[in-house]
mmCIF file of the N, C-alpha and C atoms, coordinates in Angstrom:
data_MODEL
# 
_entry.id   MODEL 
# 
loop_
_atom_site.group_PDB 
_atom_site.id 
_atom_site.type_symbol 
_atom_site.label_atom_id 
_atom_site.label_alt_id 
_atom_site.label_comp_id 
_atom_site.label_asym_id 
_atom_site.label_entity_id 
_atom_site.label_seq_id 
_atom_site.pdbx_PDB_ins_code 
_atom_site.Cartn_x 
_atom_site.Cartn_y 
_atom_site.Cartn_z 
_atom_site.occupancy 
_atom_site.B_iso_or_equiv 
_atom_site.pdbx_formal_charge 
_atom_site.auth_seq_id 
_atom_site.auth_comp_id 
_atom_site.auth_asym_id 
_atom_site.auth_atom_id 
_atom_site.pdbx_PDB_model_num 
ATOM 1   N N  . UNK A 1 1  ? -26.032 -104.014 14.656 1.00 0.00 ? 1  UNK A N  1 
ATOM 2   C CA . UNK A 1 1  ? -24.605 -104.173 14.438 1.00 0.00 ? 1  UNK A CA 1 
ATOM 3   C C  . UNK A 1 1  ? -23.822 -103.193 15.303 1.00 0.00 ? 1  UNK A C  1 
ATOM 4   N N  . UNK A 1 2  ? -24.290 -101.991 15.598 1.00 0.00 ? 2  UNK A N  1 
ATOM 5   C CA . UNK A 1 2  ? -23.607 -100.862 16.142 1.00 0.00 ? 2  UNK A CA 1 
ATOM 6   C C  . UNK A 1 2  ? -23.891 -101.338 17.362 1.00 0.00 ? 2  UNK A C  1 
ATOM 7   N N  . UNK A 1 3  ? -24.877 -101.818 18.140 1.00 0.00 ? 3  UNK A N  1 
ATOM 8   C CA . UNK A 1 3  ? -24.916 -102.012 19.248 1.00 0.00 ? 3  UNK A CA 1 
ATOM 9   C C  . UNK A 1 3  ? -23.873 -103.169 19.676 1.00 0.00 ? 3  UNK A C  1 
ATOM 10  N N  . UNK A 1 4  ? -23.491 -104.093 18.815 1.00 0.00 ? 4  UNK A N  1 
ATOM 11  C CA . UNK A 1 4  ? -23.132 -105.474 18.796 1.00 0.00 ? 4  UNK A CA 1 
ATOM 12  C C  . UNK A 1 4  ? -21.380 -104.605 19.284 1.00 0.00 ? 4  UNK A C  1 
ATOM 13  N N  . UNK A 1 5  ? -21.144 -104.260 18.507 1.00 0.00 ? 5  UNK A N  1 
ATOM 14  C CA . UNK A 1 5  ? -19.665 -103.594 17.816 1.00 0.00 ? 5  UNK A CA 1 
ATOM 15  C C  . UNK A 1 5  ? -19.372 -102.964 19.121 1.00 0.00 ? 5  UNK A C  1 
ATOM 16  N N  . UNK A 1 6  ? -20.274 -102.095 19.974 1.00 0.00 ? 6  UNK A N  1 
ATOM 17  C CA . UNK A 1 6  ? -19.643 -101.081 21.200 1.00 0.00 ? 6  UNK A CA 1 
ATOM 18  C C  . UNK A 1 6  ? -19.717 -102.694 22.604 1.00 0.00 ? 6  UNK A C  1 
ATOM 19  N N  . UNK A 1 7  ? -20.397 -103.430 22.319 1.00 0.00 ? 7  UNK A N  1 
ATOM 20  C CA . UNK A 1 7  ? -20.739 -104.510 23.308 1.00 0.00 ? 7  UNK A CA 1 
ATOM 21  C C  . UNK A 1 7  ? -19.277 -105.121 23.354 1.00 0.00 ? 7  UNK A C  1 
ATOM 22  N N  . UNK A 1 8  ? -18.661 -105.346 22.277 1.00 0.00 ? 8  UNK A N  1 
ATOM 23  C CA . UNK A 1 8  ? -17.302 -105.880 21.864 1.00 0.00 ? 8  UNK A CA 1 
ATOM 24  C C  . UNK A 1 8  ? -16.237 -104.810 22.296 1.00 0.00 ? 8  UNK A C  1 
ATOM 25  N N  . UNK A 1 9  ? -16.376 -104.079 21.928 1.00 0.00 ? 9  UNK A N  1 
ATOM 26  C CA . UNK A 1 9  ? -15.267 -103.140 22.203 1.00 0.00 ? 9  UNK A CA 1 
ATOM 27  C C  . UNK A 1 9  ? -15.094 -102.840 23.946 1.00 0.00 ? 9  UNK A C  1 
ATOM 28  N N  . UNK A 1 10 ? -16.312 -102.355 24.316 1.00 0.00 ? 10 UNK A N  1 
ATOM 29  C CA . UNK A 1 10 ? -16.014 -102.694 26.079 1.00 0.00 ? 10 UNK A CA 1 
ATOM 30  C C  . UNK A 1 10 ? -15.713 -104.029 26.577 1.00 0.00 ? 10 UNK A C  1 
ATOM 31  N N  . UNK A 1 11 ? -15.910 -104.722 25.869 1.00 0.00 ? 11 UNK A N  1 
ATOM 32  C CA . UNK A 1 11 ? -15.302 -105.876 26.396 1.00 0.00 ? 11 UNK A CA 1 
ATOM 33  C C  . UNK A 1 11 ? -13.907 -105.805 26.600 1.00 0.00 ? 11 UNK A C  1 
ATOM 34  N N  . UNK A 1 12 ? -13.389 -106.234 25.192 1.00 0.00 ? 12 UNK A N  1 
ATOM 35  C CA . UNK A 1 12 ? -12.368 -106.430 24.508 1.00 0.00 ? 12 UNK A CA 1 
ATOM 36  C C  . UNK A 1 12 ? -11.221 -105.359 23.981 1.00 0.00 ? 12 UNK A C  1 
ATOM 37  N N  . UNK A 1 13 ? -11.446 -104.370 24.103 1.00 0.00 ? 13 UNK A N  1 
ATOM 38  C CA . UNK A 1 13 ? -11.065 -102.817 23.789 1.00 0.00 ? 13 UNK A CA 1 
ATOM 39  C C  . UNK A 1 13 ? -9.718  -103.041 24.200 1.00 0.00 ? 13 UNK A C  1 
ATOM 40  N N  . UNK A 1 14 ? -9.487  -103.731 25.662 1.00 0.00 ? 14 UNK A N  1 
ATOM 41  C CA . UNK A 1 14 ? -8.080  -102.995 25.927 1.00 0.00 ? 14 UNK A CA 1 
ATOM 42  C C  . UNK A 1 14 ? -6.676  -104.152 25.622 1.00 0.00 ? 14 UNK A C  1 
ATOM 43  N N  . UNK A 1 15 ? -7.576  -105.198 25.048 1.00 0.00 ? 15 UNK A N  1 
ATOM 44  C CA . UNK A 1 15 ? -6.493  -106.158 24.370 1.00 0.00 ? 15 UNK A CA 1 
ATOM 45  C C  . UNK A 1 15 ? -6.112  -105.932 23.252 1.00 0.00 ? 15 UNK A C  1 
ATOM 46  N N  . UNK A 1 16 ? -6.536  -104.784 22.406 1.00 0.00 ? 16 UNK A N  1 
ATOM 47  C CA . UNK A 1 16 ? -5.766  -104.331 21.110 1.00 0.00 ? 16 UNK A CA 1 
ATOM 48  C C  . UNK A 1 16 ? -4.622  -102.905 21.354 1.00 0.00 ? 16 UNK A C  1 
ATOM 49  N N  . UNK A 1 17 ? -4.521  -103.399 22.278 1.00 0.00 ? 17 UNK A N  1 
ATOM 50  C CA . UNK A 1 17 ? -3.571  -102.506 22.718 1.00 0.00 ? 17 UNK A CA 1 
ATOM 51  C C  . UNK A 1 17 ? -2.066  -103.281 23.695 1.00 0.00 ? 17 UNK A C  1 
ATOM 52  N N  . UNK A 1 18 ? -2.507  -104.220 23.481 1.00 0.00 ? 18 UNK A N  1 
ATOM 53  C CA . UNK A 1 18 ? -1.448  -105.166 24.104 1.00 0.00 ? 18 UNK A CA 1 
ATOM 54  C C  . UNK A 1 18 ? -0.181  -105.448 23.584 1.00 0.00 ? 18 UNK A C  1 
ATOM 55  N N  . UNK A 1 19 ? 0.748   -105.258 23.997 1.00 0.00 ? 19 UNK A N  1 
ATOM 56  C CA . UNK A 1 19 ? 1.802   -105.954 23.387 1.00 0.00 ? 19 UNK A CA 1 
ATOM 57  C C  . UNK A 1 19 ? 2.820   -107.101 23.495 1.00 0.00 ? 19 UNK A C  1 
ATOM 58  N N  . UNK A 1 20 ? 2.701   -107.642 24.246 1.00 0.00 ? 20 UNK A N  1 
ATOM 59  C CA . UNK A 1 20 ? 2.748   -108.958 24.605 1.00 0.00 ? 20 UNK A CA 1 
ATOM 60  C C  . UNK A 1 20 ? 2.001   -109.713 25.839 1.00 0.00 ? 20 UNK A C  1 
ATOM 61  N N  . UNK A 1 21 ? 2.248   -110.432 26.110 1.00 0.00 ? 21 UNK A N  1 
ATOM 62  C CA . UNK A 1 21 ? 1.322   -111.756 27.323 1.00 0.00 ? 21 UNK A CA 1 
ATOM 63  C C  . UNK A 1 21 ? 1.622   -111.170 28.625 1.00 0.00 ? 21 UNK A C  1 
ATOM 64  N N  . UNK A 1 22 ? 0.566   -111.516 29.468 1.00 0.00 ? 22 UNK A N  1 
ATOM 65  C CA . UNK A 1 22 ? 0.658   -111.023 30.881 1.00 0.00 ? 22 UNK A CA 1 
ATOM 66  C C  . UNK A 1 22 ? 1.476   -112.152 31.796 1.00 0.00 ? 22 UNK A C  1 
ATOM 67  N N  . UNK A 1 23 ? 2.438   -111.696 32.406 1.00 0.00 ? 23 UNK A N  1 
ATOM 68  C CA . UNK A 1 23 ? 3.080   -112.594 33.223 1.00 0.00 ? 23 UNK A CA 1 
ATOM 69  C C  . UNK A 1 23 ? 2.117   -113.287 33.779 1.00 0.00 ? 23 UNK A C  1 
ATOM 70  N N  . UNK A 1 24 ? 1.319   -112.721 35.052 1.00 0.00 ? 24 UNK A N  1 
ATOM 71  C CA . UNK A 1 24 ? 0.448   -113.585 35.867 1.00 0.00 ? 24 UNK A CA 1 
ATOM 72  C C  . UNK A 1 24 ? -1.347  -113.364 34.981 1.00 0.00 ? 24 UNK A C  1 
ATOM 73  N N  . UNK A 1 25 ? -2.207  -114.375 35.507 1.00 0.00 ? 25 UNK A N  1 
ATOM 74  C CA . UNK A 1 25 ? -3.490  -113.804 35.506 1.00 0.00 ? 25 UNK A CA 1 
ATOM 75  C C  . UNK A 1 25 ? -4.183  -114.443 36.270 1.00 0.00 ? 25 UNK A C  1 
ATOM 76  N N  . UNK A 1 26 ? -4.773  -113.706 37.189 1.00 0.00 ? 26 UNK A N  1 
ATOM 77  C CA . UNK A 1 26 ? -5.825  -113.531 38.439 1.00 0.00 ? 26 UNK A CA 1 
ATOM 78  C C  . UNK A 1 26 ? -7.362  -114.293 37.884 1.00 0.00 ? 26 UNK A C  1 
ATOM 79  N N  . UNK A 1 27 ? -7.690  -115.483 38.183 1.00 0.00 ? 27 UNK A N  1 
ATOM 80  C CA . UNK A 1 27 ? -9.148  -115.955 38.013 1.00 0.00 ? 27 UNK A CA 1 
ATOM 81  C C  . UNK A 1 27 ? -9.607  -115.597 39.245 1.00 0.00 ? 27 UNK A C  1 
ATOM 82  N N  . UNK A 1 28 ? -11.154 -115.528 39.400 1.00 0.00 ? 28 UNK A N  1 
ATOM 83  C CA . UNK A 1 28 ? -11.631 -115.426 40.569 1.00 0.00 ? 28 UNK A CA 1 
ATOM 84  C C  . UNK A 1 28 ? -12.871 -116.429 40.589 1.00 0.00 ? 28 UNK A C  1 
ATOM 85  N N  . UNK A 1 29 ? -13.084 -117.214 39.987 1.00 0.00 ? 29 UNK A N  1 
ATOM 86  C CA . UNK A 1 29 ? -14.281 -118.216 39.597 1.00 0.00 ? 29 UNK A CA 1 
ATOM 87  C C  . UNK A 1 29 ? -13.923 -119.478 38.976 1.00 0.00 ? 29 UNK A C  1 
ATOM 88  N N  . UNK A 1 30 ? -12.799 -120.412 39.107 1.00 0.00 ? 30 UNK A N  1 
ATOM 89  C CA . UNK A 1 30 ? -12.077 -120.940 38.320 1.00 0.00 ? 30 UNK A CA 1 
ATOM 90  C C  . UNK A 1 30 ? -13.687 -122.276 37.438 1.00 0.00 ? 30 UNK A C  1 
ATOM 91  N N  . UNK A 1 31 ? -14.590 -121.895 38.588 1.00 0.00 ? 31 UNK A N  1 
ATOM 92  C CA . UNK A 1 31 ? -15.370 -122.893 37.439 1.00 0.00 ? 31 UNK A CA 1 
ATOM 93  C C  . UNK A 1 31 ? -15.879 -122.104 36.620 1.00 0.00 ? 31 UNK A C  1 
ATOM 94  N N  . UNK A 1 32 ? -16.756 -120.528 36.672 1.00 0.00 ? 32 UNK A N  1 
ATOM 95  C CA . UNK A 1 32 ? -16.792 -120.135 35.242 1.00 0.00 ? 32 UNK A CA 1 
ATOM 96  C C  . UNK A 1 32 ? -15.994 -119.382 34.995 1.00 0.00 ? 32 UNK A C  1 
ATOM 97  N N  . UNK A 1 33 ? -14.725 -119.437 35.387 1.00 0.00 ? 33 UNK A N  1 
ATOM 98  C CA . UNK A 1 33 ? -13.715 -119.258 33.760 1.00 0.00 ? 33 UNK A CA 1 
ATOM 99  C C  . UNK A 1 33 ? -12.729 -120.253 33.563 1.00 0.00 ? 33 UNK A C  1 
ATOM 100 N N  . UNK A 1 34 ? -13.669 -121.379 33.284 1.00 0.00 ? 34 UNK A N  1 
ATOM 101 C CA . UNK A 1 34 ? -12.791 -122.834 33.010 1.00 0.00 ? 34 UNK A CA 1 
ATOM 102 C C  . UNK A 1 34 ? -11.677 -122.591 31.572 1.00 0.00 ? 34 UNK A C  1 
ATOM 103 N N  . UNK A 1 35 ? -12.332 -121.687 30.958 1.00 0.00 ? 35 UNK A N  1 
ATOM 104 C CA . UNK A 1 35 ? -11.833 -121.513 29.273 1.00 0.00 ? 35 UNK A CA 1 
ATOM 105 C C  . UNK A 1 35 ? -10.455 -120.647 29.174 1.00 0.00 ? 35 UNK A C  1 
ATOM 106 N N  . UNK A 1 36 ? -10.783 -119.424 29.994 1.00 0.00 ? 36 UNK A N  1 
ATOM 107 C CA . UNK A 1 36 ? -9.147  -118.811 30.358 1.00 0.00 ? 36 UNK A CA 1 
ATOM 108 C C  . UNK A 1 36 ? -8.548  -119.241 31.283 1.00 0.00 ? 36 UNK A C  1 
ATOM 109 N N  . UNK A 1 37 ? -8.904  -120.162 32.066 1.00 0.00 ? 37 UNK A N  1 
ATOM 110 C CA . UNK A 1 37 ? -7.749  -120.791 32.411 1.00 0.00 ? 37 UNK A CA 1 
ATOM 111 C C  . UNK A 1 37 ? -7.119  -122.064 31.459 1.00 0.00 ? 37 UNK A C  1 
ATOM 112 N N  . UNK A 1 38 ? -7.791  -122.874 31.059 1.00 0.00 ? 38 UNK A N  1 
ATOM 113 C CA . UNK A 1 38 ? -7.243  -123.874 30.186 1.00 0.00 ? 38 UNK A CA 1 
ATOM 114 C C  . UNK A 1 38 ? -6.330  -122.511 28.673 1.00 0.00 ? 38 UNK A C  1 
ATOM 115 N N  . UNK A 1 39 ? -7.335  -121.261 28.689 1.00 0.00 ? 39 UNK A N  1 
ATOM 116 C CA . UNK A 1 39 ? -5.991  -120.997 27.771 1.00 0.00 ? 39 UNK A CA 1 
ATOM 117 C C  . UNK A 1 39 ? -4.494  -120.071 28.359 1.00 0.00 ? 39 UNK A C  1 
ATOM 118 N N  . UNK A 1 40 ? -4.894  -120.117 29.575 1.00 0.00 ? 40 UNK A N  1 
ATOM 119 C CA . UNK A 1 40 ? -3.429  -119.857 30.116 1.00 0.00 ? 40 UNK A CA 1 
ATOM 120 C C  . UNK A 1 40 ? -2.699  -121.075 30.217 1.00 0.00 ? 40 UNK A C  1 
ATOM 121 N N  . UNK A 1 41 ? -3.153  -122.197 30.493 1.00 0.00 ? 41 UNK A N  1 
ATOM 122 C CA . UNK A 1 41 ? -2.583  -123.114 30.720 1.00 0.00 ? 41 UNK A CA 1 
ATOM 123 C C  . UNK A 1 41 ? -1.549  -123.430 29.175 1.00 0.00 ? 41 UNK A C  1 
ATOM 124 N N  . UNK A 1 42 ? -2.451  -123.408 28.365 1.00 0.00 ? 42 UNK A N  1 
ATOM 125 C CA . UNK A 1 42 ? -1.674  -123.467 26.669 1.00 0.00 ? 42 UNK A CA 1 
ATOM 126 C C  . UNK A 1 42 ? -0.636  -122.496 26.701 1.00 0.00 ? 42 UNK A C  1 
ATOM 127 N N  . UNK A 1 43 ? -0.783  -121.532 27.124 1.00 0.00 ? 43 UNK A N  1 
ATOM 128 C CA . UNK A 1 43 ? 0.098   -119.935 26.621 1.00 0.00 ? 43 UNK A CA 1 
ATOM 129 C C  . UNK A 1 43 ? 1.243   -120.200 27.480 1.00 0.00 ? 43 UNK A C  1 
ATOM 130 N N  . UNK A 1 44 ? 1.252   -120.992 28.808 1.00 0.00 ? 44 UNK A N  1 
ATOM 131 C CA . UNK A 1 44 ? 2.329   -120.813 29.966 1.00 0.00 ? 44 UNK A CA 1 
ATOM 132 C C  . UNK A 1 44 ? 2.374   -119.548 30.299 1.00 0.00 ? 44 UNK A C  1 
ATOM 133 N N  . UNK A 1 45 ? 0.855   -119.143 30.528 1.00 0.00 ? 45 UNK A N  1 
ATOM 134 C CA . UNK A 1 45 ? 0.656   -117.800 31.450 1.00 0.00 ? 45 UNK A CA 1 
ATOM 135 C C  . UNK A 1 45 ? 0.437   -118.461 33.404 1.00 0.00 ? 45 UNK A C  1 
ATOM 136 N N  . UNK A 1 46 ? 1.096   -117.704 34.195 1.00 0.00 ? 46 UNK A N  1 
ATOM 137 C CA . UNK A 1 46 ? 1.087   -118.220 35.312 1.00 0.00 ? 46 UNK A CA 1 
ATOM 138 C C  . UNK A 1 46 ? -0.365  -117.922 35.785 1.00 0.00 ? 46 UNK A C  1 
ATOM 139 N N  . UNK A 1 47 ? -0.788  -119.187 37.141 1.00 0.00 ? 47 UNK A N  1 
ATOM 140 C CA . UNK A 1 47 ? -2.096  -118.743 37.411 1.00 0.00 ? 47 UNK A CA 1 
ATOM 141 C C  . UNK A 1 47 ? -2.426  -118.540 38.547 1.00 0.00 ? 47 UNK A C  1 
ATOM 142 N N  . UNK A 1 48 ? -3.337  -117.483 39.476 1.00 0.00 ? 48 UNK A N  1 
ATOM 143 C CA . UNK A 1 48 ? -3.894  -117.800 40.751 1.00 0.00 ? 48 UNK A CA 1 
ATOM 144 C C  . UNK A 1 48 ? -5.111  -117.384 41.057 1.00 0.00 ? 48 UNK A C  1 
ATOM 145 N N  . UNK A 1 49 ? -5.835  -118.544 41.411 1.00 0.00 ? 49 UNK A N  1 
ATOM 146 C CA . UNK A 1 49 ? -7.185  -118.837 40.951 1.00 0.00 ? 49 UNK A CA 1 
ATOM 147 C C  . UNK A 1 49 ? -7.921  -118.551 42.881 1.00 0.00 ? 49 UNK A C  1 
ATOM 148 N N  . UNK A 1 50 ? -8.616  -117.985 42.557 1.00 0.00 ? 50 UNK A N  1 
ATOM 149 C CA . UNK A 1 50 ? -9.744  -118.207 43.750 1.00 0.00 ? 50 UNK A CA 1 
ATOM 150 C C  . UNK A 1 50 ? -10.599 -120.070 43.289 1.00 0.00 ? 50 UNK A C  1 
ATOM 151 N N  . UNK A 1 51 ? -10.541 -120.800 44.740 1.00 0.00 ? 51 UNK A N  1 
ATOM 152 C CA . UNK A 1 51 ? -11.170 -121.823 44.440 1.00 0.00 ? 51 UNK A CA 1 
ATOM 153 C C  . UNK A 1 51 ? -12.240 -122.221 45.355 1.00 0.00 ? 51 UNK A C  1 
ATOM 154 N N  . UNK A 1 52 ? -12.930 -123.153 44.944 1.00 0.00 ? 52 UNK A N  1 
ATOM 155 C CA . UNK A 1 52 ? -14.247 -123.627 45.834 1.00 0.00 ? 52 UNK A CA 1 
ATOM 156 C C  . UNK A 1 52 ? -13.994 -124.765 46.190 1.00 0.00 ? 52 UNK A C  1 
ATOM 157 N N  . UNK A 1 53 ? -14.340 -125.579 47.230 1.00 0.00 ? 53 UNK A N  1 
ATOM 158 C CA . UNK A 1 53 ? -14.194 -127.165 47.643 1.00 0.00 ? 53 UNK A CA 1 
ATOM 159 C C  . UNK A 1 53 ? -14.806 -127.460 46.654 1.00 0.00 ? 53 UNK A C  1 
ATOM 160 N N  . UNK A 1 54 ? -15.445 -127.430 45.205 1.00 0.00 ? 54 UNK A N  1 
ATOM 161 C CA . UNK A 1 54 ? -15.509 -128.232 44.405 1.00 0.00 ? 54 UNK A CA 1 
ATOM 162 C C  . UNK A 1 54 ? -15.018 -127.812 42.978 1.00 0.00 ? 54 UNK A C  1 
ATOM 163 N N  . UNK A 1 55 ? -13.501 -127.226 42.986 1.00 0.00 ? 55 UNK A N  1 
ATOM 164 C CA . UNK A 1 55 ? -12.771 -126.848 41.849 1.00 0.00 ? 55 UNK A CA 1 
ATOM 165 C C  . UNK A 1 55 ? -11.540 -127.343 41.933 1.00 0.00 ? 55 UNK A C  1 
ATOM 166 N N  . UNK A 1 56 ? -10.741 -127.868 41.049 1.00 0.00 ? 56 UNK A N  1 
ATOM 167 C CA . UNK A 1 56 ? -10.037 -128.822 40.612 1.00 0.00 ? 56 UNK A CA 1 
ATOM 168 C C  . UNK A 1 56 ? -8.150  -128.376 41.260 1.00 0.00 ? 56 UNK A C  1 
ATOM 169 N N  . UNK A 1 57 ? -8.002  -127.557 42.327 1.00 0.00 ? 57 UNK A N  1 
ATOM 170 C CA . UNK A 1 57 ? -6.734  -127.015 42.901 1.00 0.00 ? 57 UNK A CA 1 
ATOM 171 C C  . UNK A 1 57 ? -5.452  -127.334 41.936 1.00 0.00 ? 57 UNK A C  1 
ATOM 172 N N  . UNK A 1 58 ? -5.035  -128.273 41.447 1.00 0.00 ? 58 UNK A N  1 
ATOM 173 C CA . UNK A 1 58 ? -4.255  -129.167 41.049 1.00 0.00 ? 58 UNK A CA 1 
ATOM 174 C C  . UNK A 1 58 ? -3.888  -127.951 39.567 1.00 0.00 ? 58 UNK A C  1 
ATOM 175 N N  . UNK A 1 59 ? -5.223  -127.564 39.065 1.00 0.00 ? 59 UNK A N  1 
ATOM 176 C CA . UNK A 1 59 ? -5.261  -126.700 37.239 1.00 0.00 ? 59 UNK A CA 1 
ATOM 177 C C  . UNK A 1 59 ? -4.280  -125.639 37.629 1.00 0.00 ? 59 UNK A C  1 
ATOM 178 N N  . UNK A 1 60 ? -4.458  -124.971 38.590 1.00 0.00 ? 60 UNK A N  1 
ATOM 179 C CA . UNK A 1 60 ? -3.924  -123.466 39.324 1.00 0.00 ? 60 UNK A CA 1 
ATOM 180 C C  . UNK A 1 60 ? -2.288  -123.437 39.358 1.00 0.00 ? 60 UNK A C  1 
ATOM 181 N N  . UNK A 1 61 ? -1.619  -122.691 39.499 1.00 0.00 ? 61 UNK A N  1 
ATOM 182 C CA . UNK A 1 61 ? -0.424  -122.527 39.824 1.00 0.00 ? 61 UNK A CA 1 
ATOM 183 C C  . UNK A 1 61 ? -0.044  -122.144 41.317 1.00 0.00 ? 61 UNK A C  1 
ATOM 184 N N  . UNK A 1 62 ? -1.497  -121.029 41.567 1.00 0.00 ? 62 UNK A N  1 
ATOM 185 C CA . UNK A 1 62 ? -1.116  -120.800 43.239 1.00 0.00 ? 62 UNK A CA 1 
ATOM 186 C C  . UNK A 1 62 ? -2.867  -120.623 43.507 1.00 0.00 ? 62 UNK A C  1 
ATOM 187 N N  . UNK A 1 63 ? -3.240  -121.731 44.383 1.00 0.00 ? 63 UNK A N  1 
ATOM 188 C CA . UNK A 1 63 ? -4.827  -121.601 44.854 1.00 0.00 ? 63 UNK A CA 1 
ATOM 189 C C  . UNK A 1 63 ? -5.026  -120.952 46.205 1.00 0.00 ? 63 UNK A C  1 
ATOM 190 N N  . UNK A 1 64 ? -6.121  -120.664 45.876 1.00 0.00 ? 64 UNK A N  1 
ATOM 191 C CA . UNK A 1 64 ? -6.413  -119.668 47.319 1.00 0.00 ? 64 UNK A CA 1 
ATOM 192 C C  . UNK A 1 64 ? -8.046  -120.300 47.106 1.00 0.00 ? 64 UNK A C  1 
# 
């Protein structure tokens, strides 16, 4: 559990400290991080995604 708990906290640590939404957020893998981007897409967080000739340009707000 203690190991579980510090695994979480470096993760996640510096989003309990947040106080509201980030204007932009930077993907750099838009295929594996299909999930934060679809939840920026919900939030109307802006996006700019590093992409590959086989990632979907169109999801992004500004592709590179």
């Amino acid at each position: 559990m203690e190991r579980q708990l510090s695994r979480l906290q470096a993760y996640l640590g510096g989003i309990k400290y947040t106080t509201r939404l980030p204007d932009i957020e930077i993907i750099v893998d838009q295929q594996e991080e299909y999930m934060a981007l679809r939840e920026c897409i919900t939030l109307g967080i802006s996006t700019i995604c590093l992409i590959d000739t086989n990632s979907d340009p169109d999801l992004a707000d500004i592709s590179i």
